[in-house]
C-alpha positions in Angstrom: -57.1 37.4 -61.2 -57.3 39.6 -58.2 -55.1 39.9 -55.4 -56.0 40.1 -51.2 -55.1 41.3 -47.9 -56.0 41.8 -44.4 -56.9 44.7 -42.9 -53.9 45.7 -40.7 -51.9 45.6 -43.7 -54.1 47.6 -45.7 -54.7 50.1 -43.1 -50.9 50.4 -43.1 -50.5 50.7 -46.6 -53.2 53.8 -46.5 -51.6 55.7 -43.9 -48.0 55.9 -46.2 -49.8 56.4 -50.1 -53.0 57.7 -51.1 -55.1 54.6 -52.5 -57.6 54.7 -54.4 -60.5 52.9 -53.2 -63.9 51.7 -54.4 -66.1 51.2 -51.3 -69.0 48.5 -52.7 -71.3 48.8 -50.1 -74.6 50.4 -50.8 -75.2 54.4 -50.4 -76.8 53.8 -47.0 -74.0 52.3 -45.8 -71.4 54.0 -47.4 -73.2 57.7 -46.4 -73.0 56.4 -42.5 -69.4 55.8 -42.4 -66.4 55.7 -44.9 -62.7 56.0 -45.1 -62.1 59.3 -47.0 -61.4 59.9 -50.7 -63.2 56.3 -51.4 -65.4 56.1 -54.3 -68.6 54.1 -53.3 -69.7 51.9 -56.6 -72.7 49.9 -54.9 -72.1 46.0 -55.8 -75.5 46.0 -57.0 -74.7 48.4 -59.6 -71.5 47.7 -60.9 -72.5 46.7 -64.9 -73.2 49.9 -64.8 -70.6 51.9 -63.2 -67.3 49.5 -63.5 -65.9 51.1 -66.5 -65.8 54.7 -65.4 -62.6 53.1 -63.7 -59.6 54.0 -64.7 -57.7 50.6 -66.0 -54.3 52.4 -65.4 -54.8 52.5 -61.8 -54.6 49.9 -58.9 -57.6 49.6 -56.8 -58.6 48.4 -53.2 -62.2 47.3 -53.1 -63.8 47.6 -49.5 -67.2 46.8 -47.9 -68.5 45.6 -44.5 -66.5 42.5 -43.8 -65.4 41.4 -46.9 -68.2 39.4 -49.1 -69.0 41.5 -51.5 -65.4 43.3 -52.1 -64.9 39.6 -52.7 -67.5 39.2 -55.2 -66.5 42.4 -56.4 -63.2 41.9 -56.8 -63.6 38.9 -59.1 -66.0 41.0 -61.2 -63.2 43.8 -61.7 -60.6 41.3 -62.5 -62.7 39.9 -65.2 -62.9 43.5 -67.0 -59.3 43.8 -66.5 -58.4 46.1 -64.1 -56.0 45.8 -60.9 -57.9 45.2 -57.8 -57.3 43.8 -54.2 -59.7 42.6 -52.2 -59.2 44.1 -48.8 -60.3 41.1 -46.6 -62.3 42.1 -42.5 -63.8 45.6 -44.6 -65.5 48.6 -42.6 -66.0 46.1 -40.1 -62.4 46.0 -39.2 -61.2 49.3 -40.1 -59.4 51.1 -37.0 -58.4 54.3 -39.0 -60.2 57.4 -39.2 -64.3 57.7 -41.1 -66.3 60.0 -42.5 -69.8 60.4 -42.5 -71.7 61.5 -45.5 -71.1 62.0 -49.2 
């Protein structure tokens, strides 16, 4: 089971820790804009990248607006590790992004 959460709280939870965050969007869209120190892990290839994860750690999964963090999230979950689903994505983000890889 995963957990969720909207965007503003998120976005305040980011500003006090340092998250670590798996952006699933693909490269394209992660290279044009990203919230710093996230690790992009494209939904279409997460079979093969998942378990370079770190099972230890709590994750916040990201992407446009919140479908395939979603999706995502559920597959995570399944292999064990602690995600949240941050719900409104890149779409909604008001904080600061970086271009780029």
């Amino acid at each position: 089971m995963y957990k969720s959460m909207m965007i503003d709280e998120f976005e305040q939870l980011e500003k006090r820790n340092e998250l670590a965050i798996v952006d699933v969007r693909e490269e394209d869209e992660y290279v044009s804009g990203h919230i710093k120190g996230s690790k992009n892990m494209a939904l279409s290839q997460l079979q093969e990248t998942a378990t370079s994860l770190d099972k230890t750690k709590p994750y916040y999964i990201i992407c446009h607006s919140g479908g395939r963090s979603q999706m995502a999230s559920e597959y995570f979950a399944s292999l064990g590790y602690d995600v949240t689903n941050v719900m409104g994505g890149m779409s909604a983000w008001r904080g600061e992004v970086v271009d780029g890889l």
